[in-house]
C-alpha positions, 0 to 999 in steps of 0.5 A, spaced: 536 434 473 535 440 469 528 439 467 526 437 475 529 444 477 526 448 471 519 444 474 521 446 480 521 453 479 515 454 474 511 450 480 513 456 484 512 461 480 505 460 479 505 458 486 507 465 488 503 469 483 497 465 485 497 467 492 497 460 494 504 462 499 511 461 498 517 458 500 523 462 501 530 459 503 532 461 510 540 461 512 546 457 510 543 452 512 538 450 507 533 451 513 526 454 509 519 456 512 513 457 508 509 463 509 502 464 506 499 472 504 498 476 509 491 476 512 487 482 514 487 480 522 494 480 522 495 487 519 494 493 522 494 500 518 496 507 519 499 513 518 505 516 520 509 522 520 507 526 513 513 531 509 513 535 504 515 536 497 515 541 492 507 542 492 506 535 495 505 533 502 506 525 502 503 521 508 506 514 509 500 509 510 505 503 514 501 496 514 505 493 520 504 485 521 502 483 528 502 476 526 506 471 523 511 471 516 506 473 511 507 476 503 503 482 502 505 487 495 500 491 490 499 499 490 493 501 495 487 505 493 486 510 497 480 514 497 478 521 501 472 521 505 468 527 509 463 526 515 461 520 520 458 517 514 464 517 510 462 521 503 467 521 497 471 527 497 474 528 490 477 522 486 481 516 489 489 517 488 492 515 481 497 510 481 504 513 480 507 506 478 502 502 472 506 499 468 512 498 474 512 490 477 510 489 484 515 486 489 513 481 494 515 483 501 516 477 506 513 481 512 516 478 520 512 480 526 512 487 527 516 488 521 512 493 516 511 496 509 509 502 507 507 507 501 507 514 499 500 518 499 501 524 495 496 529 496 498 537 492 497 543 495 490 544 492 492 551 492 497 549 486 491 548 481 486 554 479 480 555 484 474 553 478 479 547 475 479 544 482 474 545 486 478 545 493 474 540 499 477 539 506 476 531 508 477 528 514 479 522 512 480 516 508 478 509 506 485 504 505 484 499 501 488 493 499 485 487 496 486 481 499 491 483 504 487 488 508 479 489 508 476 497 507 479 501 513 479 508 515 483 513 517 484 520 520 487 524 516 485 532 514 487 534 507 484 538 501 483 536 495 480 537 488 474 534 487 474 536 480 481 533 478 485 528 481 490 531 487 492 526 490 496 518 488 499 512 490 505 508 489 507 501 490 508 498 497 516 499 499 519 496 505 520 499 512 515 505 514 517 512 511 513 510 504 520 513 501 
């Protein structure tokens, strides 16, 4: 019995890791569902209130399912843009959370995680080390989950330094 289970769970796991989907038990009852990874038709990106914090003003990129259950995890890339033709401003956002395991997030319709884009104040940093630019925007990223989206966003940032990072999703909306 032991070595069915220990295959069992190994089985998963790789399953898991791979992307392949997962099942998850569901209830008392021992009722389970099996949910796939996310699919870009099925989440919708945006931006909600930002807050600020010694320096740092943190706008919440929330990825909210309008499908069904579905996994996401990773820590998005997000690169600020400027004009129509969307021109990289500056350097994409520093991941706060190498090294650090991503968890996976079982998403039900309309349920949503988020993270935390920092942006500093680029007047924190010498005028001639940062190079300050508006941007109007940025470029979201977060592969296989959601394709290349951009968003309304208007920010300064150091174009000579990274000003901006990014952390591991987290559940909810708030990117806390």
């Amino acid at each position: 019995m032991k070595r069915v289970t220990r295959s069992v769970l190994v089985a998963v796991a790789v399953t898991g890791m791979f992307g392949f989907g997962f099942t998850a038990p569901l209830g008392a009852a021992g009722a389970r569902v099996t949910s796939a990874n996310c699919q870009p038709s099925q989440l919708r990106v945006s931006v909600a209130q930002s807050e600020g914090a010694a320096g740092t003003i943190y706008y919440p990129i929330v990825f909210a399912n309008r499908g069904g259950a579905c996994w996401i995890w990773g820590v998005p890339g997000v690169q600020p843009v400027v004009g129509a033709k969307r021109h990289p401003q500056g350097p994409r956002a520093t991941n706060e959370s190498v090294g650090q395991m991503p968890a996976r997030h079982l998403l039900g319709h309309d349920a949503a995680v988020s993270v935390g884009y920092g942006v500093a104040e680029s007047g924190n940093y010498p005028a001639a080390t940062c190079r300050a630019r508006n941007a109007s925007g940025v470029i979201v990223t977060l592969a296989p989950f959601i394709r290349p989206t951009y968003l309304a966003l208007r920010i300064s940032v150091c174009t000579r330094l990274a000003s901006t990072h990014t952390r591991l999703l987290v559940a909810g909306r708030t990117g806390a």
